[in-house]
C-alpha positions, 0 to 999 in steps of 0.5 A: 885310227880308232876304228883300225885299231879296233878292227886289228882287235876285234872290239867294239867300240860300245860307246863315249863322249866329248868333254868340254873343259875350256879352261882346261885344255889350251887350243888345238890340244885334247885328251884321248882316254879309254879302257877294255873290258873281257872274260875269260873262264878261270880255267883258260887264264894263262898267268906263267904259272905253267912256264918250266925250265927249258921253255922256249921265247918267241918274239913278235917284232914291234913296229918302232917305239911303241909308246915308250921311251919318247922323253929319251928319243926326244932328247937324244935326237931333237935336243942338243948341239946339232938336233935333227928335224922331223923330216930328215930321212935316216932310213930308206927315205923314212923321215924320223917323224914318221919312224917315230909317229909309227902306231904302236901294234895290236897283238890280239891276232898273234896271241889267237894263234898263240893260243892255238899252240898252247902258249904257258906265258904272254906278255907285252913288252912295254915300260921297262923293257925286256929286263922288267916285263918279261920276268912279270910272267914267268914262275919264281925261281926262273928267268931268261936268256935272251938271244940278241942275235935272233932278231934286228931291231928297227934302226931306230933304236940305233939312231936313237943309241948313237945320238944319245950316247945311250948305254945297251943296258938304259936301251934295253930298260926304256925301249923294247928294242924291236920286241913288241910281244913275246910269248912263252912255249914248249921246247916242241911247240916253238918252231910250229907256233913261229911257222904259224905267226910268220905266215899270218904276216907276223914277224917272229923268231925264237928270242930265248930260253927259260932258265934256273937263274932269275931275271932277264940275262942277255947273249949276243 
């Protein structure tokens, strides 16, 4: 797992160790940590500070999950008065187990074309969900419209919002809803940077748009 996930970013692993703590960790468990480190010239960051008004959002499906929202997912599927089990199939004979196990996606390829394509923002979508993150990486004084129609989230959203009895606005805060990776572009930028993340095996569309009014507002 180590090793894809570095092929998929293009690192290297330089290096590491294996603590021994037997006081610390009971049998059979373990802890994994580890950090990245880069550079880049000041005049190639890209912080939004270029994003305007009328830019345009792309997203970039995520695999399921990711690695937020999993005290909720739990609760709300393998808690309660009729739990589900890790084997049950929910969708075209995907178990739940695996639909949750699914490993989170590494956007370092879509974000190399992204750069092609002069992309003023980029961000990934993690804790907090659209309504937090995206507004990290856009200018004060802006904000965005998301477009919910423009994409269908992975079922596992779904299941997870049904068995739980979860509101849409507690969904779109804990989970990316089936958004990984969002980036911000030129109204005339954005169809040849979809056509070029489509074709690298990506799955993108145009999410929304950069508008006057702050924070993150959301249309079907």
């Amino acid at each position: 797992g180590i090793a894809a996930g570095c092929r998929q970013s293009e690192c290297a692993l330089l290096g590491g160790e294996t603590a021994e703590l037997p006081g610390f960790y009971a049998t059979g468990e373990y802890d994994l940590a580890g950090f990245a480190v880069g550079v880049v010239s000041r005049k190639r960051i890209i912080d939004g500070t270029a994003v305007r008004l009328g830019d345009r959002v792309i997203g970039i499906a995520s695999s399921g999950l990711h690695s937020n929202g999993f005290s909720l997912a739990r609760r709300a599927l393998l808690h309660g008065d009729t739990p589900l089990s890790l084997h049950d199939c929910f969708d075209s004979g995907t178990t739940l187990g695996d639909a949750l196990l699914r490993p989170t996606r590494i956007y370092v390829k879509a974000a190399r074309i992204g750069l092609e394509h002069e992309v003023r923002s980029m961000c990934h979508i993690t804790g907090g969900g659209l309504p937090e993150n995206l507004p990290r990486v856009i200018p004060e004084g802006l904000g965005i419209t998301v477009d919910l129609s423009a994409w269908t989230p992975d079922p596992i959203f779904a299941l997870i919002q049904k068995r739980g009895s979860v509101s849409d606005a507690e969904m779109r805060r804990t989970f990316n809803i089936g958004v990984g990776f969002t980036m911000v572009v030129a109204p005339e930028s954005a169809a040849g940077l979809v056509d070029a993340l489509n074709a690298s095996g990506e799955r993108a569309f145009v999410m929304g748009e950069v508008t006057d009014q702050e924070g993150v507002s959301f249309a079907e």
